[in-house]
KEPAKOL-31303 format. One record per residue (C-alpha): z, x, y; residue number from 0. Coordinates in Angstrom, 3 decimals. Each point is the difference from the previous one (the first is absolute). Layout:
! KEPAKOL-31303
<rec><up>Z</up><east>X</east><north>Y</north><torse>NUM</torse></rec>
...
END
This chain:
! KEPAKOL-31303
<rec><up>74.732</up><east>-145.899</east><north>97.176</north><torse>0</torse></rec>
<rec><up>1.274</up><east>2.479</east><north>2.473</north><torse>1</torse></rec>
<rec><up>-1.255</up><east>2.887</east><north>2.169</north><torse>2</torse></rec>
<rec><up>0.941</up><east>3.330</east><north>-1.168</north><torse>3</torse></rec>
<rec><up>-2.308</up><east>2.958</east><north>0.407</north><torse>4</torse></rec>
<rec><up>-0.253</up><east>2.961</east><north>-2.688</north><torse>5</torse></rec>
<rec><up>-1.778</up><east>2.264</east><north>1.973</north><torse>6</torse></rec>
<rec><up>2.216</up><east>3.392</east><north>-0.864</north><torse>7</torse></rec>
<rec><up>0.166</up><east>-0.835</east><north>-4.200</north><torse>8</torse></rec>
<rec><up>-4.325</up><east>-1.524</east><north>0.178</north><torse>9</torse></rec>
<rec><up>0.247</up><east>3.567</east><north>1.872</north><torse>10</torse></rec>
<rec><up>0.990</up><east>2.393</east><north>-2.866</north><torse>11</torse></rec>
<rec><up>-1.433</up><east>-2.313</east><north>-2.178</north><torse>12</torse></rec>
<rec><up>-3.592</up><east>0.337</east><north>1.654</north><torse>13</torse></rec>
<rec><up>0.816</up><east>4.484</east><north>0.285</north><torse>14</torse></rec>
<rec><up>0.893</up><east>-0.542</east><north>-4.282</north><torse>15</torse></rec>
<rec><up>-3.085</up><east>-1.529</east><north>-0.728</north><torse>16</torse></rec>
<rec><up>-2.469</up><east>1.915</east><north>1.682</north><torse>17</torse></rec>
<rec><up>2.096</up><east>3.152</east><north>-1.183</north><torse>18</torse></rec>
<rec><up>-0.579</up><east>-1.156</east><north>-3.502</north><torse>19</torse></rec>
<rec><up>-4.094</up><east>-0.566</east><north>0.615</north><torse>20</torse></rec>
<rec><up>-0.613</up><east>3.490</east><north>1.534</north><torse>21</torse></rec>
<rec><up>2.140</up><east>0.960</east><north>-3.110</north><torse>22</torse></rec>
<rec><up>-2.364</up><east>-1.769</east><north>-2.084</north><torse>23</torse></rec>
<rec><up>-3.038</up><east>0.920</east><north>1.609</north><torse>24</torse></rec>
<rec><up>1.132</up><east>3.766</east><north>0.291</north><torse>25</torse></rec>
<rec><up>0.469</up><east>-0.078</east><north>-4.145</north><torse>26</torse></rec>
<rec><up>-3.711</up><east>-1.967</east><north>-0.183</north><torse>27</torse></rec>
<rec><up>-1.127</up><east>2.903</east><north>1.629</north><torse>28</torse></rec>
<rec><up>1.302</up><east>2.886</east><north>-1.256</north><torse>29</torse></rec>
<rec><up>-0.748</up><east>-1.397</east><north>-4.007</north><torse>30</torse></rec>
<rec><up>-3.968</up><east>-0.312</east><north>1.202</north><torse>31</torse></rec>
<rec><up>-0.275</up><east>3.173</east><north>2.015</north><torse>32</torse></rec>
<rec><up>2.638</up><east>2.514</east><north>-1.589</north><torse>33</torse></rec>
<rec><up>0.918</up><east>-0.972</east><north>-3.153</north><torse>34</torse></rec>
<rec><up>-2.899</up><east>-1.497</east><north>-1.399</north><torse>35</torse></rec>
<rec><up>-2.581</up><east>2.950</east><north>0.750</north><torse>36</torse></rec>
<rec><up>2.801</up><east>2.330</east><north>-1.021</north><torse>37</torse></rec>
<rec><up>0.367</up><east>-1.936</east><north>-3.008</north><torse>38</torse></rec>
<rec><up>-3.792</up><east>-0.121</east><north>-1.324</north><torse>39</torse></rec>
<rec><up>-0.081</up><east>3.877</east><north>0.772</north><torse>40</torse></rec>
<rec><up>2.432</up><east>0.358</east><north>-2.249</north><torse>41</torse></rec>
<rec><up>-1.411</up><east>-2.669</east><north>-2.814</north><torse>42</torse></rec>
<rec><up>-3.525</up><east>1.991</east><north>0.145</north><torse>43</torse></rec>
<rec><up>2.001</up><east>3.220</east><north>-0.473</north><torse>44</torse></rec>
<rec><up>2.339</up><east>-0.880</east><north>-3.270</north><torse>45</torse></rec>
<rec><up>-2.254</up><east>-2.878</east><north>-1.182</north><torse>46</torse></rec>
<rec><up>-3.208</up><east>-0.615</east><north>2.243</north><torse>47</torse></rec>
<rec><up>-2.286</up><east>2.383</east><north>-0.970</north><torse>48</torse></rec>
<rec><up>0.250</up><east>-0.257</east><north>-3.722</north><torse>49</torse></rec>
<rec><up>0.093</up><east>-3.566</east><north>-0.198</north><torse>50</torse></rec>
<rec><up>-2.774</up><east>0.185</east><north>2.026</north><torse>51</torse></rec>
<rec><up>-2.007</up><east>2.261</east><north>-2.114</north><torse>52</torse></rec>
<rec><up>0.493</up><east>-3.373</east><north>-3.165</north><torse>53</torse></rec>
<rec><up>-0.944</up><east>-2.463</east><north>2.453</north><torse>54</torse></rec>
<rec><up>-3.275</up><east>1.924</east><north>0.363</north><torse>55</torse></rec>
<rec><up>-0.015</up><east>0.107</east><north>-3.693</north><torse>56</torse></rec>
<rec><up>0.961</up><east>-3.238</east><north>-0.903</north><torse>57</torse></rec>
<rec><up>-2.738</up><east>-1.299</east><north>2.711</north><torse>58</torse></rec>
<rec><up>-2.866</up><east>1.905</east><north>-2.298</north><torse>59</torse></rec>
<rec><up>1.061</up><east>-1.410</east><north>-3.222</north><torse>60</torse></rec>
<rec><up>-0.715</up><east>-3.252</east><north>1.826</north><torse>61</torse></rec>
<rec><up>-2.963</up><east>1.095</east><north>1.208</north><torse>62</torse></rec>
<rec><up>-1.287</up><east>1.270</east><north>-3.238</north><torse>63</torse></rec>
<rec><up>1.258</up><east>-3.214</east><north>-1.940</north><torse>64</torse></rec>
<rec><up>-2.202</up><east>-1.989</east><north>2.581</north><torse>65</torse></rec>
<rec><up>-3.058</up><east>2.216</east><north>-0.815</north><torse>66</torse></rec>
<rec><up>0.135</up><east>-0.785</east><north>-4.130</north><torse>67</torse></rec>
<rec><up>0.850</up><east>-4.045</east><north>1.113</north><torse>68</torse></rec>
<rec><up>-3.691</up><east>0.618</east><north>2.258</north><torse>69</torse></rec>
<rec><up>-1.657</up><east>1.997</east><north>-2.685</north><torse>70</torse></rec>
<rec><up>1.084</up><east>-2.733</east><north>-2.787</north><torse>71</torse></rec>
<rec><up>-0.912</up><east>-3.136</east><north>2.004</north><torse>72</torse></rec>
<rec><up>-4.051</up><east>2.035</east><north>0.218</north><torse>73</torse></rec>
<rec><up>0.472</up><east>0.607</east><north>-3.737</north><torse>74</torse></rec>
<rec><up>0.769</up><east>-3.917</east><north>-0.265</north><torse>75</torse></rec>
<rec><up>-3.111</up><east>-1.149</east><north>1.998</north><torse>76</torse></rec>
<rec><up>-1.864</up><east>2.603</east><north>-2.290</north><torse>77</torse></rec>
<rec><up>-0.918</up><east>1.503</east><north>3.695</north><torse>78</torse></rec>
<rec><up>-0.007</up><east>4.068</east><north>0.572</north><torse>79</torse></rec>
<rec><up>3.238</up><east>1.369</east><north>1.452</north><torse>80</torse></rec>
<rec><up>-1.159</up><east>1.065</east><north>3.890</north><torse>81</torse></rec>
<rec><up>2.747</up><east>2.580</east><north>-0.039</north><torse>82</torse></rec>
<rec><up>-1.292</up><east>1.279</east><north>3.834</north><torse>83</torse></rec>
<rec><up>1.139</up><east>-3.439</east><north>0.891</north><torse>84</torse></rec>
<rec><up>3.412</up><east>-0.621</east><north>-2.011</north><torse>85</torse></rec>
<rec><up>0.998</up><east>3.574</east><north>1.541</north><torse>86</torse></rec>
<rec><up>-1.169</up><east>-0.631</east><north>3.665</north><torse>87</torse></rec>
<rec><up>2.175</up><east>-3.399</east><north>0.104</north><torse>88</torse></rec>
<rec><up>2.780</up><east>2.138</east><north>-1.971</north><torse>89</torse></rec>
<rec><up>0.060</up><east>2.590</east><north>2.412</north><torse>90</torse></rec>
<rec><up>0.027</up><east>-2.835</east><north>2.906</north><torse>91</torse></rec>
<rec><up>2.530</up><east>-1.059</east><north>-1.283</north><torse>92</torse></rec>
<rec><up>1.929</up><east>3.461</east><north>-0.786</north><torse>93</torse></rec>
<rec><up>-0.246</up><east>0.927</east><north>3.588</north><torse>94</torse></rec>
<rec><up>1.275</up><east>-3.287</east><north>1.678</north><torse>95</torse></rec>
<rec><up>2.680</up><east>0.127</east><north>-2.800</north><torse>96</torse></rec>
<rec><up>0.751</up><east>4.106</east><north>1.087</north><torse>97</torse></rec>
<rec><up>0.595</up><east>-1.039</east><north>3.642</north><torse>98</torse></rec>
<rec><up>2.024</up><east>-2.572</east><north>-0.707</north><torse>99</torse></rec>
<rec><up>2.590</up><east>2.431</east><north>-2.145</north><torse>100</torse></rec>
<rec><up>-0.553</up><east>2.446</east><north>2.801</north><torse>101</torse></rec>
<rec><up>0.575</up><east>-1.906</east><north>2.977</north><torse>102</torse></rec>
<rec><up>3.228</up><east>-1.532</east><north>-1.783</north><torse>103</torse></rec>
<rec><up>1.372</up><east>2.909</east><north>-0.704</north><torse>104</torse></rec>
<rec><up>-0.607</up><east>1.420</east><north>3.721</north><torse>105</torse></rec>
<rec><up>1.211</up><east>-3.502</east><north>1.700</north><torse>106</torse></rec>
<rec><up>2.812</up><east>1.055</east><north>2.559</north><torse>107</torse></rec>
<rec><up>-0.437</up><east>3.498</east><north>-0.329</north><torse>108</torse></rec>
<rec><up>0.542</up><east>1.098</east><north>3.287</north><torse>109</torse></rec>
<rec><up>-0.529</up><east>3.623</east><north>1.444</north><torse>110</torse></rec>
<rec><up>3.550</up><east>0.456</east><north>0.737</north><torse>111</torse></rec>
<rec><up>1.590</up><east>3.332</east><north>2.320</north><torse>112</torse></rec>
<rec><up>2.381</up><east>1.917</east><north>-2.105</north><torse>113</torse></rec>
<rec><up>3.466</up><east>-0.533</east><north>1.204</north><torse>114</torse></rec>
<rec><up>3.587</up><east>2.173</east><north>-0.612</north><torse>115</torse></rec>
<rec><up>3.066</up><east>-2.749</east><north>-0.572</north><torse>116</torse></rec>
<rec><up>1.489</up><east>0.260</east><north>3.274</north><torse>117</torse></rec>
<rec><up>-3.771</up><east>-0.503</east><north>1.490</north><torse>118</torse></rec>
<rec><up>-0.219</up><east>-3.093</east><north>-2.238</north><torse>119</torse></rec>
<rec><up>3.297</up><east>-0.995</east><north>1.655</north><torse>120</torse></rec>
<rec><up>-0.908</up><east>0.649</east><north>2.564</north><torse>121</torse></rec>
<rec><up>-3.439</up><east>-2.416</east><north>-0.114</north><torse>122</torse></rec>
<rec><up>1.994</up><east>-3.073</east><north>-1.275</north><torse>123</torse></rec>
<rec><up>2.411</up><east>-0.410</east><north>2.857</north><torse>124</torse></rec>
<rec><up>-2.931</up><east>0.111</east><north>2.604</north><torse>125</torse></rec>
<rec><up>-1.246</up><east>-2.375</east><north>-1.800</north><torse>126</torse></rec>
<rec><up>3.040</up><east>-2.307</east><north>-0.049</north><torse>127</torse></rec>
<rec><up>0.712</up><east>0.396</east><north>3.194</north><torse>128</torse></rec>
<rec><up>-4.155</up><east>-1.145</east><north>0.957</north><torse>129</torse></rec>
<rec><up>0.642</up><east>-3.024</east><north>-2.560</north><torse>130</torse></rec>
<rec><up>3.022</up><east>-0.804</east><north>1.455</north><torse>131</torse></rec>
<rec><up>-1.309</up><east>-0.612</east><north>3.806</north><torse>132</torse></rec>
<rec><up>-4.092</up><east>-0.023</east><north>-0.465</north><torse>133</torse></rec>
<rec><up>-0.641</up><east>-1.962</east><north>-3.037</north><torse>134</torse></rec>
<rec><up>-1.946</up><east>-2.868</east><north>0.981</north><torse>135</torse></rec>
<rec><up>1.737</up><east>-2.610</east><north>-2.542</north><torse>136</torse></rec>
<rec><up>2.884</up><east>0.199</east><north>1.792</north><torse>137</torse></rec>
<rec><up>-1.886</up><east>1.242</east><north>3.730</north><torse>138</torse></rec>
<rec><up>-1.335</up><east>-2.864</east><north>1.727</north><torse>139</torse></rec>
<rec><up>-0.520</up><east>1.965</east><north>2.936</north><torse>140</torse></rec>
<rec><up>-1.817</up><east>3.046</east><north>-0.425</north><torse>141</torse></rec>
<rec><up>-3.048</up><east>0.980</east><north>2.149</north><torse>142</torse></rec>
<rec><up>-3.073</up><east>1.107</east><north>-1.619</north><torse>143</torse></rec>
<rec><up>0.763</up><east>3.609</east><north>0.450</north><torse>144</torse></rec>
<rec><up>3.055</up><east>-0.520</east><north>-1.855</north><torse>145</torse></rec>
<rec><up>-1.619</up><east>-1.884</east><north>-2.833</north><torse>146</torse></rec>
<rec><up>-2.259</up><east>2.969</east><north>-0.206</north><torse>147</torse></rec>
<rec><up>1.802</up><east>2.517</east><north>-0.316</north><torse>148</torse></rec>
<rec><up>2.784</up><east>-1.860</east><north>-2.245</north><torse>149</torse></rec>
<rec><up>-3.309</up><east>-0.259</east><north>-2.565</north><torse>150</torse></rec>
<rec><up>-0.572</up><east>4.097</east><north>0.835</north><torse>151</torse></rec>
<rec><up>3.732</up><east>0.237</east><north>-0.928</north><torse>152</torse></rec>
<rec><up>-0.617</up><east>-1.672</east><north>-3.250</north><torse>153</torse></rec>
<rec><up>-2.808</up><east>1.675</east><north>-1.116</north><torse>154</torse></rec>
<rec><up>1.606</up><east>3.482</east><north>1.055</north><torse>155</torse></rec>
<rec><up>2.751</up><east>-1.502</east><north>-2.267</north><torse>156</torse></rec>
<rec><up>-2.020</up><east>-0.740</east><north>-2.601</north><torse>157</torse></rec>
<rec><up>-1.648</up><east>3.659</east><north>-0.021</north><torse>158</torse></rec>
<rec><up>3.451</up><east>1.416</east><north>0.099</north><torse>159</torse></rec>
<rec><up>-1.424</up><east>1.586</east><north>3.067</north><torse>160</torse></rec>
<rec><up>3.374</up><east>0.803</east><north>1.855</north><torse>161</torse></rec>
<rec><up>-1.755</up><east>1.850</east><north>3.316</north><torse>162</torse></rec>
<rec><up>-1.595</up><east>-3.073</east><north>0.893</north><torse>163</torse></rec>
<rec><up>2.541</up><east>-2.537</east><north>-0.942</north><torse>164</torse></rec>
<rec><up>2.399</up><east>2.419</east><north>2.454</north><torse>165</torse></rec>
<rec><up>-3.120</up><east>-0.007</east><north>2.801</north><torse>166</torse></rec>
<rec><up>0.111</up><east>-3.995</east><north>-0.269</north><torse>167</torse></rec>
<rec><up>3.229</up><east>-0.510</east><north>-0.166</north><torse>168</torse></rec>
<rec><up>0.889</up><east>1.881</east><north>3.041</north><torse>169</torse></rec>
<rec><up>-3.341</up><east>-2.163</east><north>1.617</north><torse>170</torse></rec>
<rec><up>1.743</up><east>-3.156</east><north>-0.866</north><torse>171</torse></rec>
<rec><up>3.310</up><east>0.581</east><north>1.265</north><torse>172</torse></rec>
<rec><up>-0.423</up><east>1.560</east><north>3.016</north><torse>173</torse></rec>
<rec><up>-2.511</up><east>-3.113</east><north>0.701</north><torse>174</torse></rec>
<rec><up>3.924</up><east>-1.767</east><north>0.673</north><torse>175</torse></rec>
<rec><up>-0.659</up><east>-2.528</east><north>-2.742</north><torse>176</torse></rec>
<rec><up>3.511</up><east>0.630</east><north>-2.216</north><torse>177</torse></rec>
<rec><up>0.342</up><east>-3.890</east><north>-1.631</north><torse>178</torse></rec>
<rec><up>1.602</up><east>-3.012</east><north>2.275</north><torse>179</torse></rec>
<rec><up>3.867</up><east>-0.057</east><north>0.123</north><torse>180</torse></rec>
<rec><up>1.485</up><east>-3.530</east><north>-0.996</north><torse>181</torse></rec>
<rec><up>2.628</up><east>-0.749</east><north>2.905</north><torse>182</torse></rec>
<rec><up>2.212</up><east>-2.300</east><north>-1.397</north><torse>183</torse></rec>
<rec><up>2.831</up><east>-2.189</east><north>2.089</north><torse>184</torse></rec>
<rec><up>2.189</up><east>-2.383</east><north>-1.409</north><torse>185</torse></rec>
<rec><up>1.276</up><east>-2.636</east><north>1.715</north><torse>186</torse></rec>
<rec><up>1.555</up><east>-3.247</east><north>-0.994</north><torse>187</torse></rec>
<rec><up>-1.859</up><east>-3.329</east><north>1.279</north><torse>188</torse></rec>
<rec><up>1.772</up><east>-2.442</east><north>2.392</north><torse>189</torse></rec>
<rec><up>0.470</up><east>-2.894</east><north>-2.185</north><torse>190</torse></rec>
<rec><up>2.243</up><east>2.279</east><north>-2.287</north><torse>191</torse></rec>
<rec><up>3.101</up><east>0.648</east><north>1.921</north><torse>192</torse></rec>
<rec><up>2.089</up><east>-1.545</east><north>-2.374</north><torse>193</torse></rec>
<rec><up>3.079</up><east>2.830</east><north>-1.442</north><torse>194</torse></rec>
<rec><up>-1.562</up><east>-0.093</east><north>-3.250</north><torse>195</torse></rec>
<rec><up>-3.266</up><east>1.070</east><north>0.906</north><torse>196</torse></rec>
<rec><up>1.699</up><east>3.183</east><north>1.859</north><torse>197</torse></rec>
<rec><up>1.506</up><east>0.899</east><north>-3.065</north><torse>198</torse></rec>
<rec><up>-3.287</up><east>-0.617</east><north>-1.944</north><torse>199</torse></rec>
<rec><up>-2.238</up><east>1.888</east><north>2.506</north><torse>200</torse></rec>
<rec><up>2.797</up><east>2.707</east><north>-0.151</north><torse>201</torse></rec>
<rec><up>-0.142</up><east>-0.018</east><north>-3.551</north><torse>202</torse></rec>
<rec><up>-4.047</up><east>0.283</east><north>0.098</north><torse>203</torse></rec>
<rec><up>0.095</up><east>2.827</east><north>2.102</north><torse>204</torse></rec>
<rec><up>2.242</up><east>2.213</east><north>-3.093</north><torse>205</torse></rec>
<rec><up>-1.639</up><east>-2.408</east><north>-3.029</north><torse>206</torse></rec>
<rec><up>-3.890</up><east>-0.369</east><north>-0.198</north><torse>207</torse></rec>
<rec><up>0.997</up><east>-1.096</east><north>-3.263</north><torse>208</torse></rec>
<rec><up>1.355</up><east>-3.138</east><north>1.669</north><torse>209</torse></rec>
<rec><up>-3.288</up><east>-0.078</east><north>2.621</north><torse>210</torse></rec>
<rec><up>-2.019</up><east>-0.250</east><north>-2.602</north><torse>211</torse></rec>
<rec><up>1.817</up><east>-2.640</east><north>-1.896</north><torse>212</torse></rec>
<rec><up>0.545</up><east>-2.488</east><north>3.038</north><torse>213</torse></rec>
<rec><up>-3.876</up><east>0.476</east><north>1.348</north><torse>214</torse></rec>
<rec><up>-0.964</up><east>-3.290</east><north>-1.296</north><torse>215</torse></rec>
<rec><up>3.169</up><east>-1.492</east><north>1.364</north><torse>216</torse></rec>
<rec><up>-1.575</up><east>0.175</east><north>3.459</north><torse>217</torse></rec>
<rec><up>-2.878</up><east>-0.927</east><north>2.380</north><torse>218</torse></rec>
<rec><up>-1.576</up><east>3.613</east><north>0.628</north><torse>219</torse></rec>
<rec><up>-0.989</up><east>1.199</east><north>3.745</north><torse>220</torse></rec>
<rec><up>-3.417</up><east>0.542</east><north>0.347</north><torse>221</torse></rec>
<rec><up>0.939</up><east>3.947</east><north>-0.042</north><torse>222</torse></rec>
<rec><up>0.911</up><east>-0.593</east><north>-3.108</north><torse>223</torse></rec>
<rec><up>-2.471</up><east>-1.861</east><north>-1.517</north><torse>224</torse></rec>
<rec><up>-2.015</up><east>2.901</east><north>1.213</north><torse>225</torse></rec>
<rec><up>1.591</up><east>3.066</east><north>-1.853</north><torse>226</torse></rec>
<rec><up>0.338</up><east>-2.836</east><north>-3.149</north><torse>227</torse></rec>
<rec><up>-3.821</up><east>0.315</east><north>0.083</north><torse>228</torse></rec>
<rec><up>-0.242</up><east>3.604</east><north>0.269</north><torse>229</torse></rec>
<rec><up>2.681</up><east>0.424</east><north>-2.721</north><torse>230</torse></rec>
<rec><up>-2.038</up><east>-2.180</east><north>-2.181</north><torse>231</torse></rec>
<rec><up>-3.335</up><east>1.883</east><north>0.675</north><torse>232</torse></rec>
<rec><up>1.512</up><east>3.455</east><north>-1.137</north><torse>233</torse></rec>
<rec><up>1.579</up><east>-1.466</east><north>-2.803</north><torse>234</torse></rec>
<rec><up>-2.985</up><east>-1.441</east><north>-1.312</north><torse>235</torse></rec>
<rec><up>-2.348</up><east>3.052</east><north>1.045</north><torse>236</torse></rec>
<rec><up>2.301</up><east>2.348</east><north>-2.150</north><torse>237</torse></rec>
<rec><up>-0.430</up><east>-2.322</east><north>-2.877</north><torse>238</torse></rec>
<rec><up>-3.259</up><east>0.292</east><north>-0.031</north><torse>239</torse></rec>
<rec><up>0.171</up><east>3.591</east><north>0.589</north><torse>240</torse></rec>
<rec><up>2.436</up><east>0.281</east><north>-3.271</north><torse>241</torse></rec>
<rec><up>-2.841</up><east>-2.598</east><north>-2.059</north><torse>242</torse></rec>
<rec><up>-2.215</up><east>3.296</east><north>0.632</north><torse>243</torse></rec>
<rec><up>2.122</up><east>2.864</east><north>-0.693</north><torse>244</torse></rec>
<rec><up>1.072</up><east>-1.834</east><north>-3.088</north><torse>245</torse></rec>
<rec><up>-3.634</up><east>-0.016</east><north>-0.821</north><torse>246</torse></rec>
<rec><up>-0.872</up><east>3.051</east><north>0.741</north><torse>247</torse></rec>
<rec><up>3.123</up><east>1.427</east><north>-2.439</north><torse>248</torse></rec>
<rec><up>-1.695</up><east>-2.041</east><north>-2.816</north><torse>249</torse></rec>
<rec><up>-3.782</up><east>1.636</east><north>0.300</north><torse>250</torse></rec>
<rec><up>-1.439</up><east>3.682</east><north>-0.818</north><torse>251</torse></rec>
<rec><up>1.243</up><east>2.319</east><north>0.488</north><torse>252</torse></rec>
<rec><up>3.562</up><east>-0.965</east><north>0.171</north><torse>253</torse></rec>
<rec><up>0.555</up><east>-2.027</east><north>-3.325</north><torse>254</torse></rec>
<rec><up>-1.298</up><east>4.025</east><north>-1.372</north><torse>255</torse></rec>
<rec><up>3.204</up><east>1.375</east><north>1.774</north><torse>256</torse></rec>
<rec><up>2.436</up><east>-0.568</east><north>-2.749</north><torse>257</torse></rec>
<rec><up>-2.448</up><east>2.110</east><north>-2.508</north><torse>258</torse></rec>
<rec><up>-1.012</up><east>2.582</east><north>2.206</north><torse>259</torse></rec>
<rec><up>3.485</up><east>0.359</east><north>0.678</north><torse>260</torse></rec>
<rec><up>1.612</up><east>-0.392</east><north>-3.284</north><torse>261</torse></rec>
<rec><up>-0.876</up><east>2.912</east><north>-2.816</north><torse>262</torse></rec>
<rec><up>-0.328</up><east>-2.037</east><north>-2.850</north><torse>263</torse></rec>
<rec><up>-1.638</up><east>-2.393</east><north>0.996</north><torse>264</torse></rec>
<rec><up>-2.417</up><east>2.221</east><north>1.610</north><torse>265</torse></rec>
<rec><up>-0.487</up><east>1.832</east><north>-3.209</north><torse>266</torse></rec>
<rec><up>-0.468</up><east>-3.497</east><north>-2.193</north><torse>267</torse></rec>
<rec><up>-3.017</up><east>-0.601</east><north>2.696</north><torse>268</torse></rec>
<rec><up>-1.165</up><east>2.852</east><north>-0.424</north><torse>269</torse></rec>
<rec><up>-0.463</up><east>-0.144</east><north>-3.292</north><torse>270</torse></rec>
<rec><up>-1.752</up><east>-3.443</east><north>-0.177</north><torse>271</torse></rec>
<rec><up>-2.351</up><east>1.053</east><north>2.342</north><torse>272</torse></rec>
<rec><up>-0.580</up><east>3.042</east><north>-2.672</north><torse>273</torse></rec>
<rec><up>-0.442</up><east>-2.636</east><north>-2.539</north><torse>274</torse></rec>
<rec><up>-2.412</up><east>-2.167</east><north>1.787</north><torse>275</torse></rec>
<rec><up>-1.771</up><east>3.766</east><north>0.552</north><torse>276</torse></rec>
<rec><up>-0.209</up><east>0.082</east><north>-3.671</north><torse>277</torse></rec>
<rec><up>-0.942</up><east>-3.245</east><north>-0.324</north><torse>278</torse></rec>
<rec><up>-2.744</up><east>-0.379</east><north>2.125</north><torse>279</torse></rec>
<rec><up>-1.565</up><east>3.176</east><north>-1.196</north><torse>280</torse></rec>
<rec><up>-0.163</up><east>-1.189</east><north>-3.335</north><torse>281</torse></rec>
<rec><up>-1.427</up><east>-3.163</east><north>0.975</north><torse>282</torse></rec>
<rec><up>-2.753</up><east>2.027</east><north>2.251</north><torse>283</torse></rec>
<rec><up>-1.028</up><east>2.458</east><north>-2.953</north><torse>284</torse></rec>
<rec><up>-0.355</up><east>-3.410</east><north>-2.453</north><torse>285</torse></rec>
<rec><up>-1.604</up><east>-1.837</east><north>3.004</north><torse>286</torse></rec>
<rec><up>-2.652</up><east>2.957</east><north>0.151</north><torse>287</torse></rec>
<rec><up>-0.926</up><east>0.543</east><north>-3.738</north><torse>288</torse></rec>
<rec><up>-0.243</up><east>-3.842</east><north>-0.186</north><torse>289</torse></rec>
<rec><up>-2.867</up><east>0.048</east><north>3.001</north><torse>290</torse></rec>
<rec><up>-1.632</up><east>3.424</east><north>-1.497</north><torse>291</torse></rec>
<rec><up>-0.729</up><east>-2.201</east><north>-3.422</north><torse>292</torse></rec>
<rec><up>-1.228</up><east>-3.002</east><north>1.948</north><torse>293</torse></rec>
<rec><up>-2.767</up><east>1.995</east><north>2.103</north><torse>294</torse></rec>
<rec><up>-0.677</up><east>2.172</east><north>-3.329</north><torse>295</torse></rec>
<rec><up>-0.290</up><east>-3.705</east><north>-1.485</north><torse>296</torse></rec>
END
């Protein structure tokens, strides 16, 4: 095979593909920090708290069903219903299950600074441009001072906490690191001086197209084997990178988006959560007069 090197279309090609992963990671980050918190705010206000309110419900006429299936098995074994110790494992029970609602409804609930729209604008291109030359996926070469305050800068991202993202950015970049330049050369190998290679190295130069297409075609320079790897390595990073934003867009609270942001379909929740309400009330009051007989039994 012959010599030809591809250092100035591996070039752009390397600059593309680590474009694309800060892209990536940039979008990873602002659905976990921004939208999602942003989004659960607004699911506790329109649908949250209510729904809420019949998990609570819902959890007692479980609770209470579990009582009579206790009370029954005592009445089975002809034994005397303890009812000190069916409540005290109830209410064990009530509390871990209490937390549990609690804590999922407060999970990434951040205290957050209130920002105007041009302040919010403000925040997300500091951020980009800290991404774009600090993030350490795509940063080999940071110090430890930078890898400190790149986490300060995400957490002040995550807090929406503009002041200090503006304080650490102006840290970082006046430290000198602004991201490694790619200089590129091409050149045409020895062995290749034929008037057909001209024109195809000509043609390269105008075409990546036609780079990319005769790549295989030749033995690559160990310059270019190099950048081959590095293009690889983004590429497959940003995969991975879309693997997670894909999941994320398929979890709570974003498969809620569509309802909270659609009227009828908000309304049509609504109202089977009201009839679940009804429901488990029902079931609660039944549940109750069912026990009161058994003890009066």
């Amino acid at each position: 095979m012959l010599e030809q090197t591809y250092l100035t279309w591996l070039g752009k090609e390397v600059s593309a593909a680590k474009y694309a992963l800060l892209v990536a990671l940039e979008k990873k980050d602002n659905l976990l920090y921004i939208e999602e918190p942003e989004l659960k705010e607004e699911y506790m206000q329109k649908i949250g708290i209510y729904e809420e309110q019949i998990l609570k419900l819902e959890l007692e006429v479980s609770l209470q069903e579990k009582k009579k299936l206790l009370m029954q098995k005592a009445i089975n074994r002809r034994e005397p219903i303890d009812l000190e110790a069916i409540e005290k494992q109830l209410e064990e029970e009530r509390t871990k299950q209490l937390h549990r609602l609690s804590e999922t409804y407060k999970a990434g609930m951040h205290q957050k600074e209130t920002l105007t729209a041009e302040e919010k604008e403000e925040l997300q291109t500091l951020y980009k441009e800290v991404v774009r030359d600090f993030h350490p996926e795509v940063r080999s070469d940071m110090t430890d001072t930078e890898k400190c305050l790149y986490e300060k800068a995400l957490e002040a991202y995550k807090r929406q906490n503009l002041e200090g993202l503006r304080l650490i950015h102006d840290m970082l970049f006046q430290s000198g690191g602004e991201g490694i330049p790619i200089e590129i050369t091409f050149t045409v190998s020895e062995m290749s001086e034929t008037e057909t290679l001209k024109e195809i190295a000509k043609e390269m130069m105008e075409d990546y197209s036609l780079a990319a297409r005769l790549y295989s075609c030749f033995e690559p320079l160990e310059e270019d084997s190099v950048l081959h790897n590095a293009k690889t390595k983004y590429e497959n990073m940003q995969a991975e990178i879309i693997a997670e934003i894909e999941g994320i867009m398929n979890r709570f609270p974003f498969i809620a988006k569509d309802t909270l942001h659609n009227e009828e379909k908000l309304k049509a929740y609504m109202e089977s959560l009201n009839g679940r309400r009804n429901l488990a009330k029902e079931r609660l009051e039944e549940l109750q007069d069912e026990i009161e007989t058994m003890i009066g039994a």
